[in-house]
N, C-alpha and C positions, 0 to 999 in steps of 0.2 A: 693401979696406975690411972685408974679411969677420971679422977679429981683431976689431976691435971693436964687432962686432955678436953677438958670440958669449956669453951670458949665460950663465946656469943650462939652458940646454936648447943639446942638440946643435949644430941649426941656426941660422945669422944669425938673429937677430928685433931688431925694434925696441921699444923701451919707451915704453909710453903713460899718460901720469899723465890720470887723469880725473876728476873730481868729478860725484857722482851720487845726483839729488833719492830719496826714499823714493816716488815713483811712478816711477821705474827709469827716468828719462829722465837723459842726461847735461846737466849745464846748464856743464861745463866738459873741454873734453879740448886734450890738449896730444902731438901725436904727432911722432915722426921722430927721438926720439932711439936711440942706439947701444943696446944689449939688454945690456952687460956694464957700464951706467952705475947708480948707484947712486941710486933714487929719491928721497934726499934732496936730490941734487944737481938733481934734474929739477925738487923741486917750489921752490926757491930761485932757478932759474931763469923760471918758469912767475910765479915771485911780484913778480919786476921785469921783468916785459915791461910794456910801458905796455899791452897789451889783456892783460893776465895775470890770473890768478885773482886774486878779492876774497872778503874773507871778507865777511859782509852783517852789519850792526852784532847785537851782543847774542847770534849765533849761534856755533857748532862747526862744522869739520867731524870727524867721526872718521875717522880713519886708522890705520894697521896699523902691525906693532911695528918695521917700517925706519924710521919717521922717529920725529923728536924731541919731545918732549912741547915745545910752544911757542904762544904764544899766538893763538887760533885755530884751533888743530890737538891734536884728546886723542888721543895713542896709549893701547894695554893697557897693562898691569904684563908686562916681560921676566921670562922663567923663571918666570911663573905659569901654569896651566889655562888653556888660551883657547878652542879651539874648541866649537862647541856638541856634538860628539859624545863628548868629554870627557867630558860630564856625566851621559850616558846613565845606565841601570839604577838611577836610583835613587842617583845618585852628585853628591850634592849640593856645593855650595858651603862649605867650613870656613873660610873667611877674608875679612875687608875684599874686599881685593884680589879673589881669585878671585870672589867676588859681581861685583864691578865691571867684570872681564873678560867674562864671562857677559853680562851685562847690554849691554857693549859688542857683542860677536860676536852676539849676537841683532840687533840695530841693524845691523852693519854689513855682515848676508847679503846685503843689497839690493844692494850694489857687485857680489859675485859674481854673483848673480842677473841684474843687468842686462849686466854681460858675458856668461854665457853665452849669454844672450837676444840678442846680439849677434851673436856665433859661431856660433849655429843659425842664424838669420836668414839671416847672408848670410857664406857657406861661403867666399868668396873670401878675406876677410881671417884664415883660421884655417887656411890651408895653409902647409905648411913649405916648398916649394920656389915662392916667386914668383915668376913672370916678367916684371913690371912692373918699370921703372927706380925708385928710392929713391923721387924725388918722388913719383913716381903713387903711390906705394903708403902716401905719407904723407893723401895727398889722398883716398886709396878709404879709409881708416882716418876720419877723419872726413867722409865723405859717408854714410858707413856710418850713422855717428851721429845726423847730420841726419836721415836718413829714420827712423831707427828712433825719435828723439821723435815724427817726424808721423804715424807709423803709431798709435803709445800713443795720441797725442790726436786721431786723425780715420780712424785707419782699425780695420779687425778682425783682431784679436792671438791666432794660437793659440800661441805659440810662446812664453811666459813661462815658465822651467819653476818646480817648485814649489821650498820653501824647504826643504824634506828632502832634493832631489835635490842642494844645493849640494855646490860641493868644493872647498876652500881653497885659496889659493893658496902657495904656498911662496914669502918672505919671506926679504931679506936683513936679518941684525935686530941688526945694528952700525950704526949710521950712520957716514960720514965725517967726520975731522976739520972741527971749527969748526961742528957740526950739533948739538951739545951740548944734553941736557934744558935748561928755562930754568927754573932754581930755585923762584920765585914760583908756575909752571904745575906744577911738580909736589906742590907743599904743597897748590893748590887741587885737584886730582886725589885728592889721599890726603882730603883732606876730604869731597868726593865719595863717597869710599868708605868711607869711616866712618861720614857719614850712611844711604848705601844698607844697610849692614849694619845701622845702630838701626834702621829702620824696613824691616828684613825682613821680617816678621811681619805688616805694613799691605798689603804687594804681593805678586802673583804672582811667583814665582823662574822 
């Protein structure tokens, strides 16, 4: 089984699609897939399970540049600026677009954020040689999760780290066929950004 657990990093790992509130608790995780699967496919899965993710009416989530711009879901602009250290020195925004990435990647540190905070936490789930059989280790993966909202909301947290110390994660940023942008969601995105851009001037960049 080891082939197709074999992703972007050397050893077996599995792939964890997670949804994750802006106070760093996950309010959705979906674990135990192959690590050489393609997140698009996880989160299309995760979207027809009958206890699968919901999107909550009127709401987004943001998601990164592997999946499709679709409704419910704002990926960035491909092949534009995205991370926040991009922008460093003084190395402002020239376009729509890259405004709107920016704007995005500030918003969406919190996913990295509460993963790390995870991985510090509790050091079992961020070893490369596990000794636990598949299931358990889909199980210590979201037990993990569990405790770590109850601790955010009832216990004492030193372990958050801060929003400078993030480190992006590295993105497969083709989707799979039949994962295709959805034409309407992409017209209303560029509109997004062409508004953010006239009223640069009104907000903090």
């Amino acid at each position: 089984m080891q082939a197709a657990f074999r992703g972007r990093k050397n050893a077996p790992t599995q792939n964890v699609l997670a949804a994750v509130s802006f106070d760093l608790k996950f309010v959705y995780v979906l674990a135990g897939w192959e690590g050489s699967t393609h997140d698009a496919t996880i989160l299309a899965d995760a979207l027809q399970r009958t206890d699968g993710l919901r999107v909550p009416p009127g709401k987004l989530y943001l998601v990164d540049a592997g999946y499709a711009c679709r409704p419910g879901f704002l990926p960035p602009y491909r092949g534009t600026r995205y991370h926040l250290k991009e922008y460093g020195n003084r190395n402002y925004p020239t376009t729509p677009k890259e405004l709107f990435n920016l704007r995005h990647s500030s918003l969406r540190v919190t996913v990295e954020r509460a993963f790390g905070c995870l991985k510090n936490r509790f050091r079992i789930i961020d070893t490369n040689k596990p000794f636990h059989p598949l299931k358990t280790q889909i199980k210590l993966v979201l037990a993990c999760c569990i405790l770590h909202n109850w601790i955010l909301s009832f216990g004492d947290d030193e372990i958050i780290p801060e929003e400078f110390s993030w480190i992006p994660n590295e993105t497969n940023t083709q989707p799979p066929p039949g994962t295709e942008d959805n034409v309407a969601w992409v017209m209303k995105r560029d509109e997004w950004a062409n508004h953010m851009w006239a009223n640069r001037g009104l907000s903090r960049i």
